[in-house]
C-alpha positions as CSV (number, residue, x, y, z in Angstrom):
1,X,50.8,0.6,11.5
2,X,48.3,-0.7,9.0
3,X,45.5,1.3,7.7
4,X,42.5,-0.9,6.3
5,X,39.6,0.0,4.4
6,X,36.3,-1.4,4.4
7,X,34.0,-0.8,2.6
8,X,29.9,-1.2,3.4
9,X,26.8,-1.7,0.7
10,X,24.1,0.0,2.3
11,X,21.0,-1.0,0.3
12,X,17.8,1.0,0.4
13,X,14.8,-0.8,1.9
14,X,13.3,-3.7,-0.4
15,X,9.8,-2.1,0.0
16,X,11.2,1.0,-2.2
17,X,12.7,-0.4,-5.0
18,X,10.0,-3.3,-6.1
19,X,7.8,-2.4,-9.0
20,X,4.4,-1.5,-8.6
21,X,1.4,-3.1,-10.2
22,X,0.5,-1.5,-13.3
23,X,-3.2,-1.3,-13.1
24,X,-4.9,-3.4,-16.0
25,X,-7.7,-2.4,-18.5
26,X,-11.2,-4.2,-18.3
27,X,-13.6,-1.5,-18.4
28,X,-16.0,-1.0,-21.1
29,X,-17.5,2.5,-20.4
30,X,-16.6,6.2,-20.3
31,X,-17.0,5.6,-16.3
32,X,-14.7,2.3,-16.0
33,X,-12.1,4.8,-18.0
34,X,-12.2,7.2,-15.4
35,X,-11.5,5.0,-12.9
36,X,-8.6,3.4,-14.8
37,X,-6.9,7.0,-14.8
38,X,-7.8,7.5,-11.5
39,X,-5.7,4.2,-10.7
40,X,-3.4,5.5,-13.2
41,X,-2.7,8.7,-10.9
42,X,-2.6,7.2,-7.6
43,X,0.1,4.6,-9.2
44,X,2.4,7.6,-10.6
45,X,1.8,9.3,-7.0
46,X,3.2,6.1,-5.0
47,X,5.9,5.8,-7.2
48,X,6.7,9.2,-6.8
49,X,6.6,9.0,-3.1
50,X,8.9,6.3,-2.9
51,X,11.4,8.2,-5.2
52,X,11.2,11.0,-2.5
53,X,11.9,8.5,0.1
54,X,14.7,7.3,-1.4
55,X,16.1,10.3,-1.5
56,X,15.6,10.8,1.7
57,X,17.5,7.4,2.6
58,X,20.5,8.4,0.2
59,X,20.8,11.6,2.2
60,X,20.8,10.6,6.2
């Protein structure tokens, strides 16, 4: 009798480990500021929900 092993990468979807934009500076006012940190936010929070989702793929 021979036992083999076999081994299978499983790779997490390519849609959760790519790199998201990093929003770019070309404001001039207080206002165009506050929307860069609003983009700044949302870009922390998609990251963040992808973190969580791979988490979520590591654990099925």
């Amino acid at each position: 009798m021979i036992i083999e092993t076999k081994y299978i990468k499983v790779l997490p979807p390519s849609a959760l480990i790519q790199d998201r934009p990093e929003p770019k500076w070309s404001g001039t006012t207080n206002q165009d500021l506050v929307n860069y940190i609003i983009e700044q936010e949302l870009v922390i929070k998609q990251s963040n929900s992808d973190k969580q989702l791979l988490r979520e793929f590591v654990n099925e």
